[in-house]
DRENDRENDREN-521971 format. One record per residue (C-alpha): residue in one letter; z, x, y; residue number from 0. Coordinates in Angstrom, 2 decimals, decimal comma, padded with zeros to 5 digits. Example, Ala and Ser with C-alpha at 12.3 -4.5 7.8 and 13.67 -1.06 7.14 Angstrom:
A	007,80	012,30	-004,50	0
S	007,14	013,67	-001,06	1
// end
This chain:
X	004,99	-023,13	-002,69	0
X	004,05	-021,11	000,42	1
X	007,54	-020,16	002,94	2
X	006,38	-022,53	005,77	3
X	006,13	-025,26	003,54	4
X	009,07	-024,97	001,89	5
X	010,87	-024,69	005,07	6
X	009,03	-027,84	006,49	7
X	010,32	-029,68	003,08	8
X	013,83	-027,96	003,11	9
X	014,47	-029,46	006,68	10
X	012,77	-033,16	006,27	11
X	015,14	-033,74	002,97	12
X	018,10	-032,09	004,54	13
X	017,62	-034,01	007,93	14
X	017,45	-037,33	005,61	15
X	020,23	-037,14	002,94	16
X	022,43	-035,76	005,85	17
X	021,66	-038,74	008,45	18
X	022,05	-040,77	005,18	19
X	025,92	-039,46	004,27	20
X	027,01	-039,62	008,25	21
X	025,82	-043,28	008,06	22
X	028,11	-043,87	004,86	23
X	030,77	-042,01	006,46	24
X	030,66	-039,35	003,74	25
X	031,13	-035,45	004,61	26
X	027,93	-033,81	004,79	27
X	028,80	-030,74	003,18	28
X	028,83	-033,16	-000,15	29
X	024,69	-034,12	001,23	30
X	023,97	-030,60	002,00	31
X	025,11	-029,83	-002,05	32
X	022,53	-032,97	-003,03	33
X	020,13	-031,35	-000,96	34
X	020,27	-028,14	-002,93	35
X	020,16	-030,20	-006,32	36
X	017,13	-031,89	-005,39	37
X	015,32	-028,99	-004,39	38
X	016,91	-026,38	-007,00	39
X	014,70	-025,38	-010,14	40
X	017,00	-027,02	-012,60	41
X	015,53	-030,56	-011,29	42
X	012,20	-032,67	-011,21	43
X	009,97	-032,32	-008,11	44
X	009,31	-029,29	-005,91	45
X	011,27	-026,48	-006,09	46
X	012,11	-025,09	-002,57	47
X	011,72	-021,21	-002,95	48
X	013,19	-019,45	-000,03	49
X	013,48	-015,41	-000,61	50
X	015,96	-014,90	002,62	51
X	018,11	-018,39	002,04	52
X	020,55	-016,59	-000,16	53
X	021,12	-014,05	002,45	54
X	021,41	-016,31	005,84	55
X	023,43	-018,58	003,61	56
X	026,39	-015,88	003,03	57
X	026,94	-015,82	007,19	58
X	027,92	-019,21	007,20	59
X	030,70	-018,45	005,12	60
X	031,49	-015,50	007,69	61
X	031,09	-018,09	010,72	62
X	033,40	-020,37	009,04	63
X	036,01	-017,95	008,23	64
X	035,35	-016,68	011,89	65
X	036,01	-020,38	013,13	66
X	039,34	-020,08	011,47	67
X	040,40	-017,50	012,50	68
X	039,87	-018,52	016,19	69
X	042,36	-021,21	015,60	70
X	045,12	-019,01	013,87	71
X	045,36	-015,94	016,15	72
X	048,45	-013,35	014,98	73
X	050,75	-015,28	017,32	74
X	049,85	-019,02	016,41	75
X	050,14	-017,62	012,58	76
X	054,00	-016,48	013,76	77
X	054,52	-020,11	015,03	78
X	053,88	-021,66	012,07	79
X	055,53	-019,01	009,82	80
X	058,47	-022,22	009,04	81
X	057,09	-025,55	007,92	82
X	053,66	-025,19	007,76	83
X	053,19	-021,48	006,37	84
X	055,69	-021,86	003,74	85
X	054,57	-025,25	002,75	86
X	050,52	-023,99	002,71	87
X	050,95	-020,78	001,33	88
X	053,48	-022,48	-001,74	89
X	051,03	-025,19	-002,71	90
X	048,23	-022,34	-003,00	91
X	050,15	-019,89	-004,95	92
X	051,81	-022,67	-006,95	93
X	048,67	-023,80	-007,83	94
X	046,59	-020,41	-008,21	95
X	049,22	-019,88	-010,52	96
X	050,34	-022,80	-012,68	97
X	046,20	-023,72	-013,24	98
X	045,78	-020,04	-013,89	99
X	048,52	-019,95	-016,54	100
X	047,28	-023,73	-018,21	101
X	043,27	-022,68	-018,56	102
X	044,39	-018,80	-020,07	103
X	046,73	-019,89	-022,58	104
X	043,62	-022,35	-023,56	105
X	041,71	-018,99	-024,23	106
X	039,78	-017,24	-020,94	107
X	040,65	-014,31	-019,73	108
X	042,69	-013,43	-017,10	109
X	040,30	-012,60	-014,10	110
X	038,65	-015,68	-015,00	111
X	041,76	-017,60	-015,09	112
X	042,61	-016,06	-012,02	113
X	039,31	-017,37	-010,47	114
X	039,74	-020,98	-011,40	115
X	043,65	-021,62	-010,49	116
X	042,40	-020,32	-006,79	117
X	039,45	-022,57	-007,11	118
X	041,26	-025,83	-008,02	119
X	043,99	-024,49	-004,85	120
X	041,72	-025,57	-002,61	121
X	041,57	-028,99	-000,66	122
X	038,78	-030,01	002,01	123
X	039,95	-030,62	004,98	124
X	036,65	-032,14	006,07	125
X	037,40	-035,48	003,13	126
X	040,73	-035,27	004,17	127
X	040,58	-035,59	008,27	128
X	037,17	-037,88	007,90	129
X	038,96	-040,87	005,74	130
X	042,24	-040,37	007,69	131
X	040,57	-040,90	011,13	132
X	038,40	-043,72	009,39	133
X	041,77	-044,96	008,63	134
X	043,56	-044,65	011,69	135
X	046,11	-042,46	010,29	136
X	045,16	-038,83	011,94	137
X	048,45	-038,80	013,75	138
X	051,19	-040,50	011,60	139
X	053,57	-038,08	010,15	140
X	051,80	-037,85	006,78	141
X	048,74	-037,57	008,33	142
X	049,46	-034,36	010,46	143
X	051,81	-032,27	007,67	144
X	048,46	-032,89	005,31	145
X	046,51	-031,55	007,93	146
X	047,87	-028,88	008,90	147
X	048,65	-027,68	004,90	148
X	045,25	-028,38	004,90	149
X	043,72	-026,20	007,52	150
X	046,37	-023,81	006,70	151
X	045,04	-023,36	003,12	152
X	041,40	-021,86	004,42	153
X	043,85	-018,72	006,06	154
X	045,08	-018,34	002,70	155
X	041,93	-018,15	001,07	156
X	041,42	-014,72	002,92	157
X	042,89	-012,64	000,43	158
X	041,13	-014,31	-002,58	159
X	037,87	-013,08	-000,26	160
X	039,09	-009,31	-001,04	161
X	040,19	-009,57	-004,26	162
X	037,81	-011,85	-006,68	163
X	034,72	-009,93	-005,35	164
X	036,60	-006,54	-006,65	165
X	037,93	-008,25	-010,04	166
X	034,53	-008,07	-012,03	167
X	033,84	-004,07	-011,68	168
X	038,05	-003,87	-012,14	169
X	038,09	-005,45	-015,32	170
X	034,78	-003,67	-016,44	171
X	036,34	-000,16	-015,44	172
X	039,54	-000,68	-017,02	173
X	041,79	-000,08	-014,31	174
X	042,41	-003,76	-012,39	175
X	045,68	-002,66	-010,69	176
X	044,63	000,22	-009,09	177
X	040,61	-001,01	-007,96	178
X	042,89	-004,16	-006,43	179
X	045,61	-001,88	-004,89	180
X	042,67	000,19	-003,18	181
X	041,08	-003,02	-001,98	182
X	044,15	-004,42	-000,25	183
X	045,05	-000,83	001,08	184
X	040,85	-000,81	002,55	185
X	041,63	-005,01	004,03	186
X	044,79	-003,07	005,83	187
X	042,98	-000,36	006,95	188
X	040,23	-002,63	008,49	189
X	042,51	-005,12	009,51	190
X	044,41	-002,75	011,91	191
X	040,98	-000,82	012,68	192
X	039,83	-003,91	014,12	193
X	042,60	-005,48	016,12	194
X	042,75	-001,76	017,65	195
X	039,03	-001,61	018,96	196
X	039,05	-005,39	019,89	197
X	042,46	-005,13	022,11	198
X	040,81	-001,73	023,90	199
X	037,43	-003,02	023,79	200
X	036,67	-006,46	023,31	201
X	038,36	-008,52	026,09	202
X	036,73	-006,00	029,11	203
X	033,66	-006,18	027,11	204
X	033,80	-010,19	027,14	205
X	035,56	-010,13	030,73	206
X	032,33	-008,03	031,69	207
X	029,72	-010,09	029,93	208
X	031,07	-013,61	031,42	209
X	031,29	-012,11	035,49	210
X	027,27	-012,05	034,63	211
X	027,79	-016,13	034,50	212
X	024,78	-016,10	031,79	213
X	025,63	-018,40	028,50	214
X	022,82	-016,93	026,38	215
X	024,33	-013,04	027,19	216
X	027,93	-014,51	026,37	217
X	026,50	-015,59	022,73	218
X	025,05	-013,21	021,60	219
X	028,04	-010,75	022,85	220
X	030,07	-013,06	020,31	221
X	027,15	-013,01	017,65	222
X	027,52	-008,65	017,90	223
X	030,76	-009,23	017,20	224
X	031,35	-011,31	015,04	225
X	028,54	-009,65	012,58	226
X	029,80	-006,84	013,37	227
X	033,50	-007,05	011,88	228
X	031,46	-008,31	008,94	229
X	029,08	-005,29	008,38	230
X	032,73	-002,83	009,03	231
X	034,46	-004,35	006,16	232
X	031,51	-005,02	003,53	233
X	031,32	-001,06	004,20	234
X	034,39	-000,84	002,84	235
X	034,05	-002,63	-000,18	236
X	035,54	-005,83	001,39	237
X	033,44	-009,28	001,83	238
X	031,64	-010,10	005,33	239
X	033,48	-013,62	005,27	240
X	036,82	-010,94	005,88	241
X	035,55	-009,56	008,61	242
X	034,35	-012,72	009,95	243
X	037,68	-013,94	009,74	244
X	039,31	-010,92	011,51	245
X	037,06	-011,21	014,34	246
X	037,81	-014,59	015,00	247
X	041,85	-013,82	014,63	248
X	040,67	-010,98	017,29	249
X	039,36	-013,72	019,54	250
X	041,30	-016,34	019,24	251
X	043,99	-014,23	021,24	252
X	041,96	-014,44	024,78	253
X	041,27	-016,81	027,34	254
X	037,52	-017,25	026,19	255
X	038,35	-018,51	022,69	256
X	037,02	-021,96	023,28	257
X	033,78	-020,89	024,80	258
X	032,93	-018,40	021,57	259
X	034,18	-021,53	019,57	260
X	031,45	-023,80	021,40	261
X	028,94	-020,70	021,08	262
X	029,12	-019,83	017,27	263
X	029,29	-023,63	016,26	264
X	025,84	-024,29	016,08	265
X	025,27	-020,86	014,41	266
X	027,98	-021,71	011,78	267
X	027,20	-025,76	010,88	268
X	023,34	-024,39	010,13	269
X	024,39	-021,50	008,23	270
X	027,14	-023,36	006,18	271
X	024,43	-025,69	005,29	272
X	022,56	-023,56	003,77	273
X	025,70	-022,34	001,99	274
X	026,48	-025,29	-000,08	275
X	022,47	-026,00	-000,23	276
X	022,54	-022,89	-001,81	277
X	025,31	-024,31	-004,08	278
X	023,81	-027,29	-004,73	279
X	020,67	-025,02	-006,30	280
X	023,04	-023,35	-008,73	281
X	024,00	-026,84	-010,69	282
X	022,38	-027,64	-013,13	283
X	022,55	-031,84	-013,86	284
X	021,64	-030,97	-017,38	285
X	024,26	-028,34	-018,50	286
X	027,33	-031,12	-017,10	287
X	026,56	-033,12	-020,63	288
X	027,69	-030,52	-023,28	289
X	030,95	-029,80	-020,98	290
X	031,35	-033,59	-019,33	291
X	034,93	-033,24	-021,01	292
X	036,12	-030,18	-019,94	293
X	034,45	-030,89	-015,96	294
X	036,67	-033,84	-016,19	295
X	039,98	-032,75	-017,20	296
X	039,21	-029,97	-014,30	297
X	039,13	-032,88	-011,92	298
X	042,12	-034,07	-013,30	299
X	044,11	-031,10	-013,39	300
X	042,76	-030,37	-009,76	301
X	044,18	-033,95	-008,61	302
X	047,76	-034,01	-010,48	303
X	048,66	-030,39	-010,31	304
X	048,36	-030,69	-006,26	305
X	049,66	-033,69	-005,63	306
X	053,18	-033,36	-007,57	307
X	053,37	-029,83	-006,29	308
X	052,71	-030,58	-002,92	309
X	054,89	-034,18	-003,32	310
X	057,89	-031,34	-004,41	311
X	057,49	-028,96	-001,62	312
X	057,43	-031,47	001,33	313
X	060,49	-033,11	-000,41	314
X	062,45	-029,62	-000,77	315
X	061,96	-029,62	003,10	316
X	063,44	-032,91	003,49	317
X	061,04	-035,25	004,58	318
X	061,51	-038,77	002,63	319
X	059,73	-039,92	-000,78	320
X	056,91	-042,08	000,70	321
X	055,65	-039,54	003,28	322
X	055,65	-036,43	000,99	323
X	054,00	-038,73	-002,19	324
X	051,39	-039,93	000,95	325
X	050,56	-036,16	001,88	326
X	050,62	-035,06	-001,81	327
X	047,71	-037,77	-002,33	328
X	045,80	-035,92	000,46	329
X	046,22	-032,73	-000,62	330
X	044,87	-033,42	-004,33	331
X	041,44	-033,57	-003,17	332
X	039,53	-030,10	-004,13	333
X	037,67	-028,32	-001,72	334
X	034,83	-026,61	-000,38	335
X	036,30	-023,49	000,03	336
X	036,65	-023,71	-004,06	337
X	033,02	-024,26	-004,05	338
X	032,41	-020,96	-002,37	339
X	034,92	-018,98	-004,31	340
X	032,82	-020,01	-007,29	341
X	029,95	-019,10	-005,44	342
X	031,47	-015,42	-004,85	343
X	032,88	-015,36	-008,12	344
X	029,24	-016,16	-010,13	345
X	028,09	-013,31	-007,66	346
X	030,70	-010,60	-009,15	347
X	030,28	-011,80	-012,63	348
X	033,78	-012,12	-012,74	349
X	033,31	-016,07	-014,53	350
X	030,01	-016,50	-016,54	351
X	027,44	-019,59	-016,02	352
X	029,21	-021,99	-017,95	353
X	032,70	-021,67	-016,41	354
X	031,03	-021,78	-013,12	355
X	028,85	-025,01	-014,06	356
X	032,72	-026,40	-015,47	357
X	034,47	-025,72	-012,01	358
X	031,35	-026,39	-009,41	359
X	031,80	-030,15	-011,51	360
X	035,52	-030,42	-011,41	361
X	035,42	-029,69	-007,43	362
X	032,96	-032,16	-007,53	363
X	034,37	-034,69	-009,34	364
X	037,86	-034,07	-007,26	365
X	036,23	-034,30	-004,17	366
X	034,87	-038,17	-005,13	367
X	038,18	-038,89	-007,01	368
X	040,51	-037,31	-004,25	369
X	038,77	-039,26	-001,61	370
X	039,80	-042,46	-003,14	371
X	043,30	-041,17	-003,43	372
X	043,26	-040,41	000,30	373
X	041,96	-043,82	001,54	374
X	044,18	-045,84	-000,64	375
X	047,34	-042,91	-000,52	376
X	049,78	-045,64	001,32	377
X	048,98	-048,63	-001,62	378
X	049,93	-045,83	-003,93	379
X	053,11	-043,91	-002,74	380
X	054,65	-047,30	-002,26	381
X	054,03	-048,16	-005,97	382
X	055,49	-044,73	-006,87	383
X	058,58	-045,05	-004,14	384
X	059,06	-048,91	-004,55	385
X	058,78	-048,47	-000,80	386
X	058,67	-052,07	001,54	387
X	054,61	-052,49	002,89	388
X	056,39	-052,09	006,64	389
X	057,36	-048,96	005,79	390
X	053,72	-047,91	004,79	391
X	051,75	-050,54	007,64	392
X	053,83	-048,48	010,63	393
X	051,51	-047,73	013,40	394
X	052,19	-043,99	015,11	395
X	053,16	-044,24	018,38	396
X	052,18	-042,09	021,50	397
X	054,84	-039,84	020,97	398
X	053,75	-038,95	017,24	399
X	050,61	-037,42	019,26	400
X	050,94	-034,35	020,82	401
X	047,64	-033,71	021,59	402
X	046,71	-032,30	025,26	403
X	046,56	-035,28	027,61	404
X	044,50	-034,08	030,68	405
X	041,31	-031,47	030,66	406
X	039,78	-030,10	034,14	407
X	037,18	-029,20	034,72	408
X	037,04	-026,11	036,79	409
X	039,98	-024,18	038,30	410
X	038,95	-023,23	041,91	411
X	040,68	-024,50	045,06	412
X	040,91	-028,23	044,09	413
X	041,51	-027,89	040,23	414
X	044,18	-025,37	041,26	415
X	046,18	-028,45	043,02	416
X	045,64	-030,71	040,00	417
X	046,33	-027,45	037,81	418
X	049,77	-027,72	040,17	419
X	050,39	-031,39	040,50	420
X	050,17	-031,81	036,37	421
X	052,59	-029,17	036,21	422
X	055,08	-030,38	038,59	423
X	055,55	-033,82	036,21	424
X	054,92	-031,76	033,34	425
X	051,83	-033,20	031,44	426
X	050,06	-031,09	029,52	427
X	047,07	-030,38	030,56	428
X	043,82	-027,55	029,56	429
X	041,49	-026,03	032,33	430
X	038,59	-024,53	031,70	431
X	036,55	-022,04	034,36	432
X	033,28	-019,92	034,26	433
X	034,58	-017,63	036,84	434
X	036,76	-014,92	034,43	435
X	038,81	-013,90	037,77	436
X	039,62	-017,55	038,45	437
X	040,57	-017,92	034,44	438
X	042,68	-014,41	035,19	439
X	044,28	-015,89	037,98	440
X	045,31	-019,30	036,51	441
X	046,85	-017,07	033,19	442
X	048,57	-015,52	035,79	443
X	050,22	-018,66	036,95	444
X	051,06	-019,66	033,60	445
X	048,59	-022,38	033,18	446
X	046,86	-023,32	030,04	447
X	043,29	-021,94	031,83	448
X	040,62	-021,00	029,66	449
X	036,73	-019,84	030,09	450
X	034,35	-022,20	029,53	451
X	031,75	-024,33	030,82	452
X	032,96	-027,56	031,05	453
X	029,21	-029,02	031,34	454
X	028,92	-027,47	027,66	455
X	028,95	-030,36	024,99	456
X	029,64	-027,35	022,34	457
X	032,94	-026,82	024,56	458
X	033,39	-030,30	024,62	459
X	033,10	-031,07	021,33	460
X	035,23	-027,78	020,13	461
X	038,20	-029,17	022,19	462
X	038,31	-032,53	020,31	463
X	037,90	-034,21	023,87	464
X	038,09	-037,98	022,51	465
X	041,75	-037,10	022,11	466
X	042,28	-036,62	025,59	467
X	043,48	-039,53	027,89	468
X	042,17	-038,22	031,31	469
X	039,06	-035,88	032,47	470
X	039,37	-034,49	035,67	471
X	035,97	-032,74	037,21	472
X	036,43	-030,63	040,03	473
X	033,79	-028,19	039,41	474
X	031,40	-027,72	042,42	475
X	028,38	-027,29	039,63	476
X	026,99	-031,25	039,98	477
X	024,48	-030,27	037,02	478
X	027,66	-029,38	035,19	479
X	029,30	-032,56	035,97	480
X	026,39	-034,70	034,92	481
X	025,91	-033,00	031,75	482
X	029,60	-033,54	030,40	483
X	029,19	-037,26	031,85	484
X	026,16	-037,63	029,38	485
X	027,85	-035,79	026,47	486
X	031,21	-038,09	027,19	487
X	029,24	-041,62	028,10	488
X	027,85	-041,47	024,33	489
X	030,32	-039,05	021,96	490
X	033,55	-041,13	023,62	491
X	033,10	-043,56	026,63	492
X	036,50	-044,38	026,01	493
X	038,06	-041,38	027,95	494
X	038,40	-042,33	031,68	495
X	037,18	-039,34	033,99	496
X	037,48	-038,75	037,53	497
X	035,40	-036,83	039,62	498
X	035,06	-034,43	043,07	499
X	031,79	-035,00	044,49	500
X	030,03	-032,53	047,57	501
X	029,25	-035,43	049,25	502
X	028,07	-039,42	049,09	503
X	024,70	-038,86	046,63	504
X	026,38	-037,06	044,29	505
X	029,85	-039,21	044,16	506
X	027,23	-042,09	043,03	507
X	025,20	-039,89	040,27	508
X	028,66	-039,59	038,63	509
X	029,38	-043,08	039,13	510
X	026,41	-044,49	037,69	511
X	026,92	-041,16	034,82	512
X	030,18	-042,89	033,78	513
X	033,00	-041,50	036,11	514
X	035,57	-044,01	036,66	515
X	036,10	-042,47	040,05	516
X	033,89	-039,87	042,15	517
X	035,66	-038,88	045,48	518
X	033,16	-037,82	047,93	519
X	035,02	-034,30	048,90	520
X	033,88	-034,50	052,90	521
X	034,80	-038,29	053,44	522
X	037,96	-038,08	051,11	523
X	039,02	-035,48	053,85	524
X	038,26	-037,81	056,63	525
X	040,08	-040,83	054,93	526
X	043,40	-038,80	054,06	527
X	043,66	-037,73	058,51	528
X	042,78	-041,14	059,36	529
X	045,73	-042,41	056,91	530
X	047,96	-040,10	058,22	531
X	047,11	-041,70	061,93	532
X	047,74	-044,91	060,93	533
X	050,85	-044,21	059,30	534
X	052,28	-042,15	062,42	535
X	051,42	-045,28	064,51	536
X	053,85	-047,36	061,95	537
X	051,19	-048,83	060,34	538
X	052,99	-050,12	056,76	539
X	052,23	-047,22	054,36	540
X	051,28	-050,60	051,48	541
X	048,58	-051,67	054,40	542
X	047,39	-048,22	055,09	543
X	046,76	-048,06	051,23	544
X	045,31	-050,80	050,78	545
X	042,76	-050,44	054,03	546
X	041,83	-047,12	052,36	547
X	041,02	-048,57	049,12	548
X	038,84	-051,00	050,55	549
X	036,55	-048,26	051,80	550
X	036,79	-046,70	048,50	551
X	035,73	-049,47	046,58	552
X	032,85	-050,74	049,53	553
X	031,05	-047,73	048,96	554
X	032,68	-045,61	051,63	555
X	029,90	-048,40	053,91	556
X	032,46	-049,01	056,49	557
X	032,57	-045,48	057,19	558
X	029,12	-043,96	057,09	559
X	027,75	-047,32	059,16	560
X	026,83	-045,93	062,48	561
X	028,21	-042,63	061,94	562
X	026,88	-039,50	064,24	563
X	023,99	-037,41	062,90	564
X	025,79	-033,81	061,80	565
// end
């Protein structure tokens, strides 16, 4: 089949099983694998034959480890050294180890065995946080510690990145401990290589490329980056996905991590598609009938091995029975990430065609199975606990949430005095500025200011803004305003924003765009002096309020009615 073609037939399948799975509420990286199986060779109907999809699919993998590493930056990683990091990084090595140990004494060999005990470590945290939000459950107790294990687990898949690629030509040479001891010494070496060019270099560079006030320059800036931490440590022997991931940790230190976020999204959800469509191509529907049985007991090894050990940890830090069974259910789901180490270990030969057909199932399998687990996880842990159904039913309350509460948009002269006002009562709050003196300026002050446009739905979307309970827009960019009104009216209408307008025409665009409020910045002014006249004629400050308010909510009419020409 000729490349444009394919391509044409690649897209229209992937556009429809996709659109499909978000209707069912099923993660789409579990379409994008169908997608791969429908158009791999080892099924009937046309075999999509793309020479460069192998390579562009490997940079998703780097963009996702890049993503992750945005979000656990050296000194986030030293905040969650307690709970969290001991928690994550125990289930993982538990697991890596206890599978590893059960699947060699039934007769692989070690590297292999190796491979699948950090395979089956994994758990998606896309399955997990989809059915827990379809559920309502995103912020109970049980709900956040499985998260956060969760998301925790893709940092500690880093090091399996340097060391199963190196395992095949290790065992082949004879001399595992020291072609492993060279590769961690190399993912040191690059590691601290890195971070010392990116502290000298990158945040001028970045502080340089966003005074030019030019989106498209600012991506690709992250783009050089970001590939280019990949190409330093594949030089060295290491995987791009490490360098990705370095990058990211790089990044995620500065004031413009939520812009690159909102930049390299698109960029990664593409490429990763192609990742597990590549996937997808490598099963083979026929080869799961001679080793059905062994795919199976995968699964359930994947499922019980997790949830016990992770039930065991989150009881040895004393949280009670019912939540730690509840998280253990969520964390017995495999993962995507296991998917990929397959991918890499097939690649460096390190587990032949067979074993990898036997895990790419189990995951498989897991992921269906696990998902169950996950919806029904309260129904179960209070069978296991004998637990009363209040005790499972309990809705979280606000204070269980400690997402941010108010995001502004802009931080000149009036989101400054909001910037000021929030932090006088103490609500949290996030700003986020184009201007990288202004973003400088508001670090300076010790507010949470970041770069960004706020008119950016890739910002808006990388900052989770549903959770937020306020939106505050006192940018002087009205295109900016309108386009975050758009992106907000349909991805969460249920977040109440407020608005400064220039003037009267643009305080009603953003009213009829969905603000809740759009103060006109020129008659505002006027109102406030003729408040304060009333009010120093002993005018009852409820009355002034009230006369005000009327204005407001005529239109401003009473006040523009016969008003002078300027």
């Amino acid at each position: 089949m000729a490349l444009l073609p394919s391509i044409l037939l690649l897209l229209t399948i992937a556009i429809v099983v996709v659109v499909s799975f978000q209707r069912l509420h099923i993660p789409t990286s579990l379409g994008y694998l169908l997608v791969g199986v429908i158009v791999g060779p080892h099924t009937l109907g046309p075999t999509v034959a793309i020479p460069a999809i192998e390579a562009l699919a490997e940079f998703g993998i780097v963009f996702l480890l890049f993503t992750i590493g945005l979000n656990y930056s050296l000194p986030q990683l030293q905040a969650l050294r307690h709970q969290v990091f001991g928690l994550g990084t125990g289930q993982v090595v538990f697991t890596t180890v206890l599978v590893g140990v059960v699947v060699w004494l039934s007769g692989l060999p070690m590297a292999a065995a190796f491979v699948i005990g950090a395979v089956f470590a994994q758990s998606s945290t896309t399955i997990i946080a989809s059915v827990l939000t379809e559920r309502g459950e995103e912020s109970t107790q049980h709900g956040r510690l499985g998260m956060a294990m969760s998301v925790f687990q893709d940092v500690t898949a880093v090091p399996f990145l340097v060391i199963i690629p190196v395992l095949g030509s290790s065992v082949a040479a004879g001399t595992p401990a020291v072609t492993l001891g060279w590769a961690l010494a190399k993912a040191i070496l690059a590691v601290a290589v890195v971070f010392t060019l990116g502290r000298w270099l990158l945040r001028p560079l970045l502080h340089f490329i966003a005074q030019r006030r030019s989106l498209e320059t600012f991506t690709l800036a992250v783009l050089l980056v970001a590939l280019l931490a990949a190409w330093t440590t594949n030089r060295v022997g290491l995987s791009l996905a490490f360098g990705g991931f370095i990058a990211g940790m790089m990044l995620g230190e500065t004031e413009f991590r939520h812009q690159v976020e909102a930049s390299i999204r698109p960029f990664r959800d593409v490429l990763l598609g192609l990742f597990f469509i590549g996937i997808g191509m490598r099963f083979d529907p026929a080869s799961v009938v001679p080793i059905w049985h062994w795919s199976l007991l995968g699964a359930l090894l994947i499922l019980t091995s997790k949830t016990f050990i992770v039930t065991a940890l989150v009881r040895q830090v004393g949280v009670d029975s019912l939540i730690a069974w509840r998280t253990g259910l969520l964390l017995g789901v495999g993962g995507e990430f296991g998917l990929a180490l397959t991918a890499i270990a097939l690649d460096a030969t390190v587990v032949d065609a067979r074993l990898g057909q036997i895990a790419i199932t189990s995951v498989l399998l897991s992921m269906i199975a696990g998902a169950m687990l996950i919806r029904f996880n309260g129904a179960i842990a209070a069978r296991l606990v004998r637990a009363p159904s209040e005790a499972v039913t309990a809705s979280p309350t606000l204070a269980d949430t400690p997402e941010q509460q108010v995001v502004i948009g802009g931080y000149g002269r009036v989101g400054h005095t909001v910037a000021v006002l929030l932090h006088e009562r103490s609500i949290p709050f996030a700003a986020f500025e184009t201007d990288p003196k202004r973003v400088e300026q508001g670090r300076a002050d010790g507010h949470a200011v970041y770069y960004g446009d706020i008119g950016d739905p890739g910002l808006l979307a990388a900052i989770h803004v549903e959770r937020a309970s306020l939106i505050v827009m006192t940018t002087d960019s009205t295109a900016s305003v309108l386009r975050a009104l758009s992106y907000l009216r349909s991805a969460c209408p249920q977040v109440p924003v407020v608005a400064r307008a220039r003037d009267l025409a643009a305080s009603a665009q953003f009213r009829e765009a969905g603000a809740v409020h759009a103060f006109p910045e020129t008659i505002e002014a006027s109102l406030r002096l003729g408040a304060m006249a009333l009010q120093m004629l002993q005018v009852p400050s409820a009355e002034v309020d009230q006369v005000i308010q009327g204005v407001r909510d005529r239109g401003y009419q009473p006040v523009l009615e016969g008003a002078p020409a300027q």
